[in-house]
C-alpha positions as CSV (number, residue, x, y, z in Angstrom):
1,X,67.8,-11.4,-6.6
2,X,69.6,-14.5,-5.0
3,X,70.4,-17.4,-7.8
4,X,68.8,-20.7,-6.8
5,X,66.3,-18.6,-4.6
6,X,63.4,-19.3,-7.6
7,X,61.7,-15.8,-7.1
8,X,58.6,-17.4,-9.4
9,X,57.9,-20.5,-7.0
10,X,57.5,-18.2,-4.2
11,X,55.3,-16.0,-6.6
12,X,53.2,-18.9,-6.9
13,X,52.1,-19.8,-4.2
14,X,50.6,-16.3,-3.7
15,X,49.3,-15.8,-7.1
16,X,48.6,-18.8,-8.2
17,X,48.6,-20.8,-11.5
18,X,47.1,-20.5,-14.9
19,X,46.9,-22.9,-17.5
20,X,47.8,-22.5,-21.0
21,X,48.0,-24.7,-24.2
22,X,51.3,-25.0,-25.7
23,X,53.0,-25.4,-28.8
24,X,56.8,-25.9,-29.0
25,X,58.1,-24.5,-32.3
26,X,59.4,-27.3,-34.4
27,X,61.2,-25.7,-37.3
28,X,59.6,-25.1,-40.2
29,X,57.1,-27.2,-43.1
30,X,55.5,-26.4,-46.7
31,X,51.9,-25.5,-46.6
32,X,50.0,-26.5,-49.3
33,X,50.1,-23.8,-51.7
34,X,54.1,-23.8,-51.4
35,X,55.4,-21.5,-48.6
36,X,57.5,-22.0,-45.6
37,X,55.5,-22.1,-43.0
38,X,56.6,-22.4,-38.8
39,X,55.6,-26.0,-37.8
40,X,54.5,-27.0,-34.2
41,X,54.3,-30.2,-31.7
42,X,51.1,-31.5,-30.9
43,X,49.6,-29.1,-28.2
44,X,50.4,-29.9,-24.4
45,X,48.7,-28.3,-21.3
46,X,51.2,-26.2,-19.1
47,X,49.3,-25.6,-15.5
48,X,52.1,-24.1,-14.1
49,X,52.9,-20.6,-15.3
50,X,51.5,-17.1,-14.5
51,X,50.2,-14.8,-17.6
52,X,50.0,-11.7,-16.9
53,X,49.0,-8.4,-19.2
54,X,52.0,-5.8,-20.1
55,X,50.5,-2.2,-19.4
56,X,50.6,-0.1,-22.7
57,X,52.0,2.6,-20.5
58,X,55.3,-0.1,-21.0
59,X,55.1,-0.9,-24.4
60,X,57.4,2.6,-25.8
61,X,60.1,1.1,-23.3
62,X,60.0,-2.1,-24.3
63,X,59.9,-0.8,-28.0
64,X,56.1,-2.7,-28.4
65,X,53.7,-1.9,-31.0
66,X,51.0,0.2,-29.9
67,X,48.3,-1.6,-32.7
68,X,49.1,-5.0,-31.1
69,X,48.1,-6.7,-27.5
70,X,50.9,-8.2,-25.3
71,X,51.4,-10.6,-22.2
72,X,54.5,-11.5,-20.2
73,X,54.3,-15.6,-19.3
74,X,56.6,-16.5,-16.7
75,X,56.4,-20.6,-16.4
76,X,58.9,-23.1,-15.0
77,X,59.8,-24.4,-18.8
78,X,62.7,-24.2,-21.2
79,X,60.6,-22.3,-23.9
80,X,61.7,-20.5,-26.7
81,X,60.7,-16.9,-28.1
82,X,62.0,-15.9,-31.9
83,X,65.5,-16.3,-32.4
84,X,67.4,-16.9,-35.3
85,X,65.9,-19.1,-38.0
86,X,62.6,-20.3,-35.4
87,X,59.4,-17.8,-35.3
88,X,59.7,-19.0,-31.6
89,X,56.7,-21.2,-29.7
90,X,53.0,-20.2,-29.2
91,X,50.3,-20.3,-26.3
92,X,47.0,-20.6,-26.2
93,X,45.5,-18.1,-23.3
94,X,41.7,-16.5,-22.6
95,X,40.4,-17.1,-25.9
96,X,43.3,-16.0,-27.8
97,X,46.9,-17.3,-29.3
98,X,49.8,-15.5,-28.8
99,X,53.7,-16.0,-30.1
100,X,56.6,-16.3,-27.7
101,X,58.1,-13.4,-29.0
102,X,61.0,-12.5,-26.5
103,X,62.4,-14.5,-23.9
104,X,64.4,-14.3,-20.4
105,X,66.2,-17.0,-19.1
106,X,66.3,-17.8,-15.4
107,X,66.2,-21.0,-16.6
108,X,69.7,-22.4,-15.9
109,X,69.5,-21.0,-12.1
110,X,66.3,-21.3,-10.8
111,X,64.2,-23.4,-13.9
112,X,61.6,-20.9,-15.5
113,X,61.7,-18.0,-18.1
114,X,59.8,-14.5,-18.6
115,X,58.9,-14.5,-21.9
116,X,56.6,-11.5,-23.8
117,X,54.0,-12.7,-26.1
118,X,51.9,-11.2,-29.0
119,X,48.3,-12.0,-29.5
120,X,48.3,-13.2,-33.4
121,X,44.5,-14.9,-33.3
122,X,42.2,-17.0,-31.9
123,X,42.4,-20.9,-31.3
């Protein structure tokens, strides 16, 4: 791969785009009964990215639980997966929501990110 050659803008213009809603991960707040709970901006439409399903015949490689149901989202954003003190940010995708779990950064060459979701509900 070539820096500054943006492998996912050539991507999309064969694949095309997908939309997704977003939900940047703001730190966290106190729900009501007392806990610390994650907190998120107001949902914004990303049109975009790609989503695409990660074959369970990858998830032992990837170290992926077996019981759970994961994407990859590769999207031309500075997005954020869990890291140290943030439960990282969420998308909205096909009927479901999913956490930004883990991210790679192309991000500083080319200006997008791979990042591997969970599905934790439904919108």
């Amino acid at each position: 791969m070539i820096p500054g050659n943006n492998l996912l803008k050539q991507a999309m213009r064969l694949i095309g785009h997908q939309t997704v809603v977003y939900r940047k991960n703001i730190g966290s707040a106190i729900s009501d009964t007392g806990r610390d709970v994650p907190a998120y901006a107001p949902p914004v439409e990303i049109g975009s990215g790609s989503v695409q399903p990660v074959p369970t015949s990858r998830y032992a490689e990837m170290g992926l639980d077996l019981e759970k149901v994961y994407v990859t989202w590769y999207v031309p954003a500075d997005v954020t997966g869990v890291s140290r003190g943030l439960s990282g940010d969420q998308i909205e995708w096909n009927g479901a929501v999913y956490q930004c779990q883990d991210d790679t950064s192309w991000y500083g060459q080319d200006g997008w990110r791979q990042v591997t979701c969970v599905r934790v509900g439904t919108p």
